[in-house]
Phi, psi and omega in degrees: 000142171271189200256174176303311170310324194266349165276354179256350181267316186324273174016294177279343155286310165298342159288330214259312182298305177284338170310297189309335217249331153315312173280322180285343183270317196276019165240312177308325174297354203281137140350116163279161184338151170080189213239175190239045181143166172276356174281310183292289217281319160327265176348293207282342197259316178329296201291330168308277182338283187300318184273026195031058196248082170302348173289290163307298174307323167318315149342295191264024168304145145255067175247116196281155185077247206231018162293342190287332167330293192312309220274343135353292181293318193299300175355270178308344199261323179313317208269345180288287208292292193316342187045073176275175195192148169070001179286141186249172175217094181252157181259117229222158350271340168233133191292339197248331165222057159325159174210015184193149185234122207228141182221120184240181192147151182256143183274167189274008142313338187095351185270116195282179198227156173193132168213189206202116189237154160303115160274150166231149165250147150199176169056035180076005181224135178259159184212186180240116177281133140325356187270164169268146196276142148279124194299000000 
């Protein structure tokens, strides 16, 4: 028979075991970065944008470990203190095989704003680079 100890260490090992494998099961499953076209990474980098959603602009980065987290928050917090407004997202030089994301908008001064960030595709999902877009 066993002893009480020794049913409380099985006990906490099949919690310590099934936990591990829950986590490990809920991060293979996970999405990987990015939009499944270039129409979806438009839409979703608007709705990011515009609704400040640093959760969602994390998404489409293509920034490897969990830097993407940051420069997410900083991302929204620049468009929280500027009181951006009115922002669009066209996709250049072609909507169907982008290589450059043109992002417009007005500060809450009324001036209007514009810069240009790099798309990359791979494994089938487009996201938005940090790089200066290649012409």
């Amino acid at each position: 028979m066993l002893s009480r100890r020794n049913v409380t260490v099985a006990v906490a090992v099949v919690v310590a075991v099934a936990w591990i494998a829950s986590i490990t099961a809920s991060v293979a499953h996970q999405d990987p970065p990015g939009a499944a076209s270039p129409p979806e990474l438009r839409t979703e980098l608007t709705a990011a944008l515009s609704g400040r959603d640093a959760d969602a602009l994390a998404g489409l980065f293509d920034v490897p470990g969990s830097g993407g987290d940051d420069l997410a928050k900083d991302y929204v917090g620049v468009l929280k203190d500027g009181n951006a407004r009115d922002i669009s997202v066209q996709l250049a030089p072609d909507e169907r095989a982008p290589t450059t994301v043109i992002v417009r908008g007005k500060t809450g001064a009324g001036e209007q704003f514009s810069y240009r960030l790099a798309v990359t595709s791979a494994k089938g999902r487009w996201t938005v680079a940090f790089t200066p877009p290649i012409p």
